[in-house]
C-alpha positions as CSV (number, residue, x, y, z in Angstrom):
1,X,26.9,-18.1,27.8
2,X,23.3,-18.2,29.8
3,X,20.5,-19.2,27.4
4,X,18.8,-16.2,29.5
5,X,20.9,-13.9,28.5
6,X,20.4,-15.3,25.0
7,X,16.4,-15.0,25.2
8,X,17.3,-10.7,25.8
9,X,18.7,-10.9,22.4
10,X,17.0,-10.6,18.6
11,X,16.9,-12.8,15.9
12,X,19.7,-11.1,13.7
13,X,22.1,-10.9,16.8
14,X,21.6,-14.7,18.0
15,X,22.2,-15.4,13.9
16,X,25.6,-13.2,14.3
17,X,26.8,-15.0,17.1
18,X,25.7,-18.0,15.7
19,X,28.4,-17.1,12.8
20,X,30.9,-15.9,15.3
21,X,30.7,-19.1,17.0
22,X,31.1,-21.4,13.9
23,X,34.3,-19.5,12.7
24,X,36.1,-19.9,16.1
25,X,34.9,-23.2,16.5
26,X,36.4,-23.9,12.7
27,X,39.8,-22.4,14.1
28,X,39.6,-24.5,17.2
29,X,39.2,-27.5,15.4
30,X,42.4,-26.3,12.9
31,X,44.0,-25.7,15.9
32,X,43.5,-29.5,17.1
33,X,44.5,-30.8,13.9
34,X,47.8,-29.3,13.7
35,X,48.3,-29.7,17.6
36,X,48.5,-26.0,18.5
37,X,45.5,-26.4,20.8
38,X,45.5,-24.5,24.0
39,X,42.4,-25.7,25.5
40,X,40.6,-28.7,24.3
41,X,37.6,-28.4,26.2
42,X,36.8,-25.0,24.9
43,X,35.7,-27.1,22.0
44,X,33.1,-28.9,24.2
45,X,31.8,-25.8,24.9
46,X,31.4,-23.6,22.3
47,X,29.0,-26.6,20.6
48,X,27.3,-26.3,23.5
49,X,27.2,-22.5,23.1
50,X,26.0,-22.8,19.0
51,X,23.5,-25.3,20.2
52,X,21.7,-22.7,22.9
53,X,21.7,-20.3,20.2
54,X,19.9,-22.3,17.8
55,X,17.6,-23.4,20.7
56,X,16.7,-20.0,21.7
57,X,16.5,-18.6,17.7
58,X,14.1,-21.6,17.0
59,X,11.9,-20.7,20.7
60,X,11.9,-16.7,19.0
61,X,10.9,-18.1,15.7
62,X,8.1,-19.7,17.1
63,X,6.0,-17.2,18.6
């Protein structure tokens, strides 16, 4: 996910994706736990992903 693409976005959608993105990011790390994991890097990347959202919420809250 581009950070651009994120700045196009409102508050309230950047806070639902936010949400979306902790719950798979829970099942992800269930999935690791239990060794059902498909991809381990997606891990990697969807805390990247939470933490461009926050960025970008924080730059909108801001101005």
């Amino acid at each position: 996910m581009k950070a651009a693409e994120l700045r196009e976005s409102t508050i309230e959608e950047l806070a639902r994706k936010e949400q979306d993105m902790r719950r798979e990011l829970f099942n992800l790390r269930f999935q690791k736990a239990t060794g059902e994991i498909e991809n381990p890097m997606r891990l990697r990347a969807i805390k990247k992903d939470i933490a461009r959202v926050l960025t970008v919420a924080g730059e909108k809250k801001k101005k």
